[in-house]
N, C-alpha and C positions, 0 to 999 in steps of 0.2 A: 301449765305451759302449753304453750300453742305450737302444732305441726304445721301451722303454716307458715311460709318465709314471705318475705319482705320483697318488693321488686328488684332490689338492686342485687338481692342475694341467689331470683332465680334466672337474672338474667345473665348473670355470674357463671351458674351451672350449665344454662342453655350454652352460654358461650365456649365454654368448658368443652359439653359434649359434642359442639360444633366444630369445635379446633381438633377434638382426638377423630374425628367422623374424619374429618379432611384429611388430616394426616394418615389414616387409615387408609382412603380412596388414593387420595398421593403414594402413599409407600405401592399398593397393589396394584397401579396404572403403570407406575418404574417397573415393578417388576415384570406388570404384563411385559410391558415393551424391551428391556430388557433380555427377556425370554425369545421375543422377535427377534429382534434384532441377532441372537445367538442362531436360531432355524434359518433365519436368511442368509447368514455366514456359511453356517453347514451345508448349506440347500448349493450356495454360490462355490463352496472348497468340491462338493462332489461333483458338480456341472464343471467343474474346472481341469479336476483330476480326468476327467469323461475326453474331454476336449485335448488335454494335454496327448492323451493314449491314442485319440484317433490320430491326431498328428504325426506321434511316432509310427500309429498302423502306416498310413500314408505313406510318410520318409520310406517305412522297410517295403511293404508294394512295390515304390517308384524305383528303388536301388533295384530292384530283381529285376522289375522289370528293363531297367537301362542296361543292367549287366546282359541281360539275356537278347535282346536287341541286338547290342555291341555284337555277342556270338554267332548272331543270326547274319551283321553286317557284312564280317571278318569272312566269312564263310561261306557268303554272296561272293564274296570279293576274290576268294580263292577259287570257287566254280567258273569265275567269267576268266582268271587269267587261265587254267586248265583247258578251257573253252578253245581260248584263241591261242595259246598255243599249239591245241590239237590242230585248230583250222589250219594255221602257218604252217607246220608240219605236213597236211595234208598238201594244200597248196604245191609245195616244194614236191611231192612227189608225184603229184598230178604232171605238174609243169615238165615231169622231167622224163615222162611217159610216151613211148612212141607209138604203140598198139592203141588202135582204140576200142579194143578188146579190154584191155587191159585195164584202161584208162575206166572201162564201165564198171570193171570187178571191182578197181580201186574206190571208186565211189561206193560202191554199195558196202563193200565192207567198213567206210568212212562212217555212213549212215547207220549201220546196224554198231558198230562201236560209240557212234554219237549219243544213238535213242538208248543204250544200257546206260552208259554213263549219264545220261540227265535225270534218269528214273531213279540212281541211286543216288545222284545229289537231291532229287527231290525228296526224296526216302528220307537222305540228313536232316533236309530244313524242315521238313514234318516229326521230327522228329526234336528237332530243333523249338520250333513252334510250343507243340506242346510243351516240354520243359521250359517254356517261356508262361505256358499257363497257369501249369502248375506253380512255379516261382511265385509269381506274382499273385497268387491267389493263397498263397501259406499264410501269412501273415493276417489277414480278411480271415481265414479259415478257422486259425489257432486263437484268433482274437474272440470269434462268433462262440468256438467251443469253450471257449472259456469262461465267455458272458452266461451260458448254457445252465453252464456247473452251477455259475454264482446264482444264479437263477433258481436253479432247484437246492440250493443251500437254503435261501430263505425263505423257500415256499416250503 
């Protein structure tokens, strides 16, 4: 008996090994891309989640710093009517001064009660200020140190 086969029988086999080849290259090309396609999703959920959190950073920033604003406004607004009221009061007792002796003490002690009270409203809004700094900067802060930690978790 002879080992060798007939053309139709090794074209047969050629054919054979040609179809499990491809089907091999097909099955492994799906999976490559398959496997893509899974890292790109991952790749796309962690850029997303990244993105979502800067937004809420954002949000919490912009609320502190509106809230802290608002306090700084309210408190402007309370100095200036403080202000003119003092002036009108002063006014009223200038106007009603006959010395002008008098009239010069009245002012100067108007000015020396003016310039303390602006220095300790100033003193407020400096004060004010900063706890608008700080505020607004927590969130940026607690966010940075956080990123920090996860940082040296996986280093």
């Amino acid at each position: 008996m002879s080992t060798k086969k007939t053309k139709p029988e090794m074209t047969t086999e050629l054919n054979d090994a040609a179809t499990k080849m491809t089907g091999q290259v097909a099955d492994q090309v799906a999976s490559f891309a398959q496997k893509t396609v899974d890292q790109a999703q991952a790749a796309f959920e962690k850029v997303s989640e990244v993105a979502h959190g800067n937004v809420q950073l954002m949000d919490a920033a912009a609320n502190a710093y509106k809230n802290r604003v608002t306090d700084i406004q309210l408190k402007s607004m309370e100095f200036v009517q403080l202000n003119i009221n003092s002036g009108f009061a002063f006014a009223r007792k200038f106007f009603s001064v006959r010395d002008p002796s008098e009239a010069v003490s009245l002012q100067q002690s108007y000015l020396k009660e003016q310039a303390e009270m602006l220095q300790r409203q100033a003193a407020e809004l400096s004060e004010l200020s900063v706890a608008l700094a700080k505020e607004s900067m927590k969130p940026v802060q607690e966010s940075m140190t956080k990123s920090f930690a996860n940082f040296s978790k996986v280093a």
